[in-house]
C-alpha positions, 0 to 999 in steps of 0.5 A: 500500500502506498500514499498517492496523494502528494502530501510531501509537496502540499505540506512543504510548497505551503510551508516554504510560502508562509514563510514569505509572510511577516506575521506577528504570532505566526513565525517561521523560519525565513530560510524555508522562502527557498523551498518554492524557489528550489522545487521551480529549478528542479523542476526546470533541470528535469524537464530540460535535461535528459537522463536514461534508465535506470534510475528515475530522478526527481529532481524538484524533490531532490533540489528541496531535499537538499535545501531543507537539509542545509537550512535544518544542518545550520538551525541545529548545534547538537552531533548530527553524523551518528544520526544520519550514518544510522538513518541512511543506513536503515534505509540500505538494509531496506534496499537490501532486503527488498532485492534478496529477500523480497517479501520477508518483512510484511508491510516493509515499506511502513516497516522500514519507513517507521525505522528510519523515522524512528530513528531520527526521532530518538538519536535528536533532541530537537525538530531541526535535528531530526529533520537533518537527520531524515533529510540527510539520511535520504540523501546518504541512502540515495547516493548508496543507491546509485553505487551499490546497485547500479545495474541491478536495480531498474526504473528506481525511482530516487528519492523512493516516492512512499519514503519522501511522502511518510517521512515528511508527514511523519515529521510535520505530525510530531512538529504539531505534537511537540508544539501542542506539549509546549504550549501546555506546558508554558500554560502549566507553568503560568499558571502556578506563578500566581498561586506561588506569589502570594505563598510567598508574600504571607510567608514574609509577613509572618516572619516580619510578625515574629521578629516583631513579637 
């Protein structure tokens, strides 16, 4: 089963347009302008540059992987190389497995999938870091793809559509959840300001009770 409705490119193309606008409660990040801009020149490259089997490029898709990964790799501080090695290589052992022993796994594409999401997810401590992690994964296991299986694999198509499509839905579900925490949390923490002030202020009373006494 596969997702055949173009969630990554809705999801993405919105985002990359919000961030033109300037809203005061509605923020994000302004090197996310580029997506638009970085799917219209792979756009241009794939219609305007021929290239034979076997592999079928996206280039639209690649050109704004590669911006989201760039923009998501200066966002963040924290190590990045071990989460990306260990997501790029999820996606490998897919490959792998799909060529040798097709069939094993049920469901291997969500399998898989959920793997390599996984795996970002719990190697990073922030959004940007997984996405740098999911963003350079795919590019790491696209590269893989090329070298390893050149000549064995026919009509591949990179990035793999399901994985593009999972791994950006999947991630802009945990963005929302990891927004929806916070702000309850901020609302948790506000709210036990105004009962500790007064707590507070009697406690100085008294003492000032005693010393008089």
């Amino acid at each position: 089963m596969g997702l055949v409705f173009p969630l990554g490119e809705w999801l993405l193309l919105s985002l990359g347009f919000l961030a033109w606008m300037e809203w005061p409660c509605f923020h994000i990040e302004k090197g996310l302008r580029m997506i638009p801009l970085a799917w219209v020149l792979g756009w241009i490259v794939e219609h305007n540059v021929a290239f034979s089997p076997p592999w079928d490029w996206h280039f639209p898709r690649i050109f704004v992987l590669i911006t989201l990964t760039l923009v998501a790799w200066k966002k963040t501080e924290e190590r990045k190389y071990p989460g990306i090695l260990l997501a790029s290589f999820c996606l490998v052992a897919q490959d792998l497995f799909v060529l040798n022993e097709p069939g094993i796994f049920a469901y291997e594409q969500w399998l898989f999938a959920g793997f390599f999401v996984a795996v970002a997810f719990f190697s990073t401590r922030s959004q940007w870091g997984m996405i740098a992690t999911l963003g350079g994964g795919m590019l790491i296991s696209m590269a893989s793809t090329v070298f390893l299986f050149d000549g064995v694999v026919r009509y591949y198509t990179i990035p793999n559509a399901f994985l593009w499509h999972f791994s950006i839905g999947a991630c802009a579900i945990i963005a929302v959840l990891r927004e929806v925490r916070e702000h309850y949390q901020t609302r948790k923490a506000l709210s036990l300001l105004p009962m500790a002030a007064p707590q507070e202020s009697q406690g100085e009373e008294g003492s000032v009770y005693r010393k008089d006494d």
